[in-house]
C-alpha positions as CSV (number, residue, x, y, z in Angstrom):
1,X,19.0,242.8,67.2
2,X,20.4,245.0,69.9
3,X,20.3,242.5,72.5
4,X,22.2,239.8,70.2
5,X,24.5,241.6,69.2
6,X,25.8,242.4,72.4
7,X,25.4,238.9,73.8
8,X,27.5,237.9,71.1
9,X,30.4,240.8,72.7
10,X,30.1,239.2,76.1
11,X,30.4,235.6,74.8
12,X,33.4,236.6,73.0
13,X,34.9,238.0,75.7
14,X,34.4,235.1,78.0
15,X,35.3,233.2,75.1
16,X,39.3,232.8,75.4
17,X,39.7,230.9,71.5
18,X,37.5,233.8,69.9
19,X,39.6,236.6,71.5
20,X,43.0,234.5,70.6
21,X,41.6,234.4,66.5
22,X,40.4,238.2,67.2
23,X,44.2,239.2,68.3
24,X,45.6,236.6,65.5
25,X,43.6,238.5,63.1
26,X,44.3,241.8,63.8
27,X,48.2,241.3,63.9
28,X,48.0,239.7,60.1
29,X,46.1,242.7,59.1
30,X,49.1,245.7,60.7
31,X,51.9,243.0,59.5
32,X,51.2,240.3,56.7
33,X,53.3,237.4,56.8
34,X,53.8,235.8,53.4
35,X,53.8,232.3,53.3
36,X,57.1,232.4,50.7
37,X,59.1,234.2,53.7
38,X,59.6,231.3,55.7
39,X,63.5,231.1,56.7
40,X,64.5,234.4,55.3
41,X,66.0,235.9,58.6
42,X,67.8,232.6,58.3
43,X,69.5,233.3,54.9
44,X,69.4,236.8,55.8
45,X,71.9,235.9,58.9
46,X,74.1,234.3,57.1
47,X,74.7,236.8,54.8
48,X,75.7,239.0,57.8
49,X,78.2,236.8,59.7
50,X,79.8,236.5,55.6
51,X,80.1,240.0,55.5
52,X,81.6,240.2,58.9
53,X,83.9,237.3,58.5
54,X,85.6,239.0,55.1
55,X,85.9,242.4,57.2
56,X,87.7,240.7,60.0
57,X,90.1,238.7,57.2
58,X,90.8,242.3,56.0
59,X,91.8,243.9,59.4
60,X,93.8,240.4,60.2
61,X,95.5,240.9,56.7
62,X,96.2,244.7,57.3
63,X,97.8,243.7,60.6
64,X,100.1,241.2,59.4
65,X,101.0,243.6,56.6
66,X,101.9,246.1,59.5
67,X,103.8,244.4,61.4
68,X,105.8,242.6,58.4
69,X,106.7,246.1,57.6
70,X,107.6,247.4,61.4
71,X,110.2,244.5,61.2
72,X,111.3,245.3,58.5
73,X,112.3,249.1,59.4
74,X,113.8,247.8,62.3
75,X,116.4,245.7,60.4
76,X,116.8,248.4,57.9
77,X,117.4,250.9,60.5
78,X,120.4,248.9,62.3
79,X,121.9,248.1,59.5
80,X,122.1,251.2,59.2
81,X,123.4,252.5,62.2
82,X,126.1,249.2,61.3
83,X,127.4,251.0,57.8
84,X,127.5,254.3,60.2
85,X,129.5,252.8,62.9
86,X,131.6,251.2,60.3
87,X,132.3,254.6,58.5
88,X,133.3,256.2,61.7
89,X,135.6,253.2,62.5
90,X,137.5,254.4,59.3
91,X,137.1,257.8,59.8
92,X,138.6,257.7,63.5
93,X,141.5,256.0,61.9
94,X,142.5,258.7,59.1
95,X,141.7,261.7,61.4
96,X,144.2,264.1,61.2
97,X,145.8,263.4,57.9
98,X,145.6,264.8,54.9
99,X,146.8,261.6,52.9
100,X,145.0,258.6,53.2
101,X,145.7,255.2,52.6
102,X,144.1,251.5,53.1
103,X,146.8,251.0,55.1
104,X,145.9,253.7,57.6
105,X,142.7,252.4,57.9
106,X,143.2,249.1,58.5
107,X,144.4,249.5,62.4
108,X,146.0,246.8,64.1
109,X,144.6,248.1,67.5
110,X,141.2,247.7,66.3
111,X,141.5,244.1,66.0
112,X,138.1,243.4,63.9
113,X,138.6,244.9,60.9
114,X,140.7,242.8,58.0
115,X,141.4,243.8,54.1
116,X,140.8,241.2,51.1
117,X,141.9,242.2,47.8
118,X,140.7,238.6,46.4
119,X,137.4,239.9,44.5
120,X,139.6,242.7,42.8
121,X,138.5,245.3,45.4
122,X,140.1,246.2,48.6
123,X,137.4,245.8,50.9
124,X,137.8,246.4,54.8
125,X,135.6,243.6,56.5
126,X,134.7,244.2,60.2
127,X,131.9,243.0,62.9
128,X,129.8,244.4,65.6
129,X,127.5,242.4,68.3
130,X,124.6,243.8,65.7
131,X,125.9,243.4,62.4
132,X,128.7,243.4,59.7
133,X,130.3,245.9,57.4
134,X,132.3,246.6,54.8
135,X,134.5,249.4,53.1
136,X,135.3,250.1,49.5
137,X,137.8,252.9,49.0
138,X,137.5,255.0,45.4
139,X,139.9,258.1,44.2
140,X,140.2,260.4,41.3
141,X,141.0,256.9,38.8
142,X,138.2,254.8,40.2
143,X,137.4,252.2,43.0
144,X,141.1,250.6,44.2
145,X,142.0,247.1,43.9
146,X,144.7,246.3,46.2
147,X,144.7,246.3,50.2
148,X,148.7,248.1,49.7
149,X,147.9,250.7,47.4
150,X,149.4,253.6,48.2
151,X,147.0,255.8,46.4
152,X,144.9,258.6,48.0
153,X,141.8,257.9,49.1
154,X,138.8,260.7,48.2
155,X,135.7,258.2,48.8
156,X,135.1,255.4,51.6
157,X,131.4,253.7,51.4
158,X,130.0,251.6,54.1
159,X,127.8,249.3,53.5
160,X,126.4,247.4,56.7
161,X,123.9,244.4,57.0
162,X,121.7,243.1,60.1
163,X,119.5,239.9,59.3
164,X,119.4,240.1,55.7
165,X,119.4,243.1,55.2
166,X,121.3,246.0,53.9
167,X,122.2,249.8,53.8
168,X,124.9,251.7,52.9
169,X,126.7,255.0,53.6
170,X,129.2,257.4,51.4
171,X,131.6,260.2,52.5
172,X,133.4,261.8,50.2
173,X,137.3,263.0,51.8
């Protein structure tokens, strides 16, 4: 029995399709392989590349979002800076005197800046390169009406827009 059984070692070895089943064999025993798995790294992949694809739709989202909102402070801030510029255009016209009127405000020299009365306010209209404005006048009795009223003024509000959209300053006299 000695001497078959180790005939039977050397023909396997010499054997190549005994050693392949040997090697076959041995791999099914460290790592079965069902025969219900077939395609799972398939469905498995897919599964993945979803998850990945709805991340990336977030971040692209999120960006969008961002930048929507970066615009958005830009316009806000020069409008902004418009109602400012607008207030000191008033302001540099009353400077100095301890009365003011419309009139006074309303500087011929300045050339861009005109009063309407027409929607029951006075309001002082004026443009820059980046933006409109506009005054409204209050004192002690309430907001005033007419461009020629001689009343004192105690508030001037600014109110400036830039590409839709708008902000507005207030400075009490």
């Amino acid at each position: 029995m000695g001497i078959n059984s180790e005939s039977n070692k050397n023909n396997a070895l010499h054997n190549p399709k005994q050693l392949i089943m040997k090697e076959k064999i041995k791999k099914e025993k460290i790592f079965p392989r069902p025969a219900n798995q077939q395609g799972s790294i398939l469905a498995f992949s897919l599964i993945i590349m979803f998850i990945l694809m709805i991340i990336a739709i977030g971040v692209a989202t999120v960006s969008v979002q961002e930048r929507k909102m970066s615009s958005d402070t830009g316009k806000s801030t020069l409008a902004f800076q418009v109602a400012d510029s607008g207030m000191e255009v008033a302001l540099e016209n009353i400077i100095g005197n301890s009365y003011i009127t419309v009139d006074q405000i309303t500087n011929p020299s300045l050339g861009n800046m005109s009063c309407d009365d027409s929607s029951g306010l006075a309001i002082i209209t004026g443009s820059m390169p980046s933006g409109n404005y506009e005054l409204t006048f209050e004192n002690t009795s309430g907001l005033i009406s007419e461009c020629d009223n001689e009343d004192n003024i105690t508030i001037i509000k600014s109110s400036g827009s830039y590409a839709g959209t708008k902000r507005a300053v207030e400075v009490d006299l």
